[in-house]
Phi, psi and omega in degrees: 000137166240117174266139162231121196251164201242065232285141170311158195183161164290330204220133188272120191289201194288155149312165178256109183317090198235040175278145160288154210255119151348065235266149180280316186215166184275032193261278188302334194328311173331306222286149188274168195259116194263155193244127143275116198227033168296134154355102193295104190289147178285138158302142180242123182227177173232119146306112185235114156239140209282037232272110183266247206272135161232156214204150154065039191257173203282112176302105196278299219227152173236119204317124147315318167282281195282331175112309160355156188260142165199182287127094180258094196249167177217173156251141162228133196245157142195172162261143190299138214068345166252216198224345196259110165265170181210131186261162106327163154272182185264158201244081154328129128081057185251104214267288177288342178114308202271098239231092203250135196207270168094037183239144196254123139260161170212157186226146166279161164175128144320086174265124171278121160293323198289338182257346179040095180176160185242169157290123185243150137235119196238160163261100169342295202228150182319297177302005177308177182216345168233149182271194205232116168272156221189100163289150124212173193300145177269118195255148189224153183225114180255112168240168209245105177234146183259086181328131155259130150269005191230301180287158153258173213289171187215151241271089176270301187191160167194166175222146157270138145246159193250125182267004167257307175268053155330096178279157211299154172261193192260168164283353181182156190248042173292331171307294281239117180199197203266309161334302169283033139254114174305303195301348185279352207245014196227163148291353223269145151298145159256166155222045144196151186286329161337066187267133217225345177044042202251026184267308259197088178310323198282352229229336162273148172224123184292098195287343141336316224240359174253320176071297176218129201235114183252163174156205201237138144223171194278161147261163181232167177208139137223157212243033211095025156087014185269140156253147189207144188295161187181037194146145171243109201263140179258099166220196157198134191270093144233169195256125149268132154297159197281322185284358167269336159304334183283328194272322191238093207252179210219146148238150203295145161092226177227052196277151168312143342266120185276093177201177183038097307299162210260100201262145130333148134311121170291125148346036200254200187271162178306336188247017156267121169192180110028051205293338216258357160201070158210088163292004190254344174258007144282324198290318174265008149272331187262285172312302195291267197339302182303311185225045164321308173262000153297299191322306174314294218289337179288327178315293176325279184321308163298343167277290166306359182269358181260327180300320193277335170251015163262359164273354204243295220275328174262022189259342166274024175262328194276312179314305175313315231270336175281331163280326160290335165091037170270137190243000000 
């Protein structure tokens, strides 16, 4: 008997063909019948994700100088079971929530379509001499961090998605609500941020089998067993093949070769940078805008102060030498 087991799905793949080999003659009939049970070997694809926008994310820190809520964010990416993470660069001094990035990750990654799993390979131990395979579901994990330069960084929101069970994204990003989090939609404790999005099959999309799917999903946070929206990510997903990766080729971030699609420099504001290398567009976006008329006025005040103390240090010399009628 052969059992072949399956993860649930709307639609079940084809079995492994395990028809007996034909005898040719009354010769081989004798001969024992081999059952071919190889293994299904992986497809090999790259994973692209596009991250254009994130909206409402959370303002971390507050300006020494102007006193304002802000935010130094980045996205950091991996798929769950490896090692290869990946960053955005960063949206300095992000005031409003409003989160500009306009960056390409790419993941290498194996898939059995028919078992919806990916391939891991790992080394137990540093001395290993062989690696280690590891089926699991392919899961991509997106988190929302607020960049330090002294500290480390700290910790905003995130989402898992399951790239065989994809949930539909929103068309905009007012959609984006508690219908795509199963934890928000339940009485259940969450105890992780982990979203996984596996309730509602009708509701899903196999990103295998869409190759790309752009729109809005949420980030998450919990807090005290709460779960609550804490970012809206604006991106888009797709899977290649490596001879579809060769015809149509993508570079990481927005490195050569920039194209399919062709990312732009973000949009941001004047005062996202760096503070500590530029002191002269920190001083006019942050000081001058703020403390403007401090400033004239300390200037003004740094001017008239050489006038005022040589009129102070001569004015009792000048007062005697005038009672005296010294001229």
């Amino acid at each position: 008997m052969w059992v072949d087991l399956f993860p649930v799905g709307p639609e079940l793949p084809p079995p492994v063909d395990i028809t007996p080999r034909q005898p040719h003659n009354l010769i081989s009939m004798s001969c024992y019948f081999v059952v071919d049970i190889t293994p299904r070997q992986p497809h090999k694809y790259f994973l692209r994700v596009v991250v254009y926008n994130v909206f409402d994310a959370p303002l971390q820190e507050t300006s020494v100088v102007s006193r304002e809520k802000m935010s130094d964010v980045y996205v950091k990416g991996w798929l769950q079971g490896t090692n290869y993470v990946q960053k955005t660069d960063i949206h300095y001094r992000c005031m409003d929530g409003d989160v500009n990035f306009n960056w390409r990750l790419l993941f290498p990654v194996e898939v059995i379509e028919a078992e919806q799993v990916m391939l891991v390979e790992y080394k137990e131990h540093p001395w290993s001499l062989t690696s280690t395979q590891l089926r699991r579901p392919p899961h991509l994990t997106l988190q929302l961090w607020d960049n330090d330069l002294i500290s480390r960084d700290d910790y905003l929101s995130e989402t898992t998605l399951d790239l065989c069970r994809l949930p539909k994204p929103a068309k905009n990003r007012d959609d984006v609500g508690p219908s795509q989090v199963p934890q928000m939609m339940t009485e259940t404790d969450a105890n992780s941020v982990a979203v996984t999005f596996l309730d509602d099959d009708t509701q899903s999309v196999n990103l295998f089998e869409a190759k790309r799917v752009y729109g809005y999903f949420p980030f998450i946070r919990v807090e005290e067993g709460v779960t609550y929206i804490a970012g809206k990510i604006e991106m888009e997903l797709e899977v290649v093949s490596e001879e579809e990766a060769k015809l149509r080729p993508a570079g990481q971030g927005r490195d050569d070769p920039n194209m399919n699609p062709k990312l732009p420099e973000p949009d941001r504001p004047a005062t996202s940078f760096l503070w500590i290398t530029s002191p002269w567009k920190s001083f006019k976006h942050i000081l001058w805008g703020r403390y403007k008329w401090y400033c004239i006025t300390l200037v003004i005040l740094f001017l008239l102060f050489p006038f005022l103390f040589l009129f102070f240090y001569s004015l009792p010399s000048a007062t005697v030498d005038y009672m005296l009628g010294i001229y």
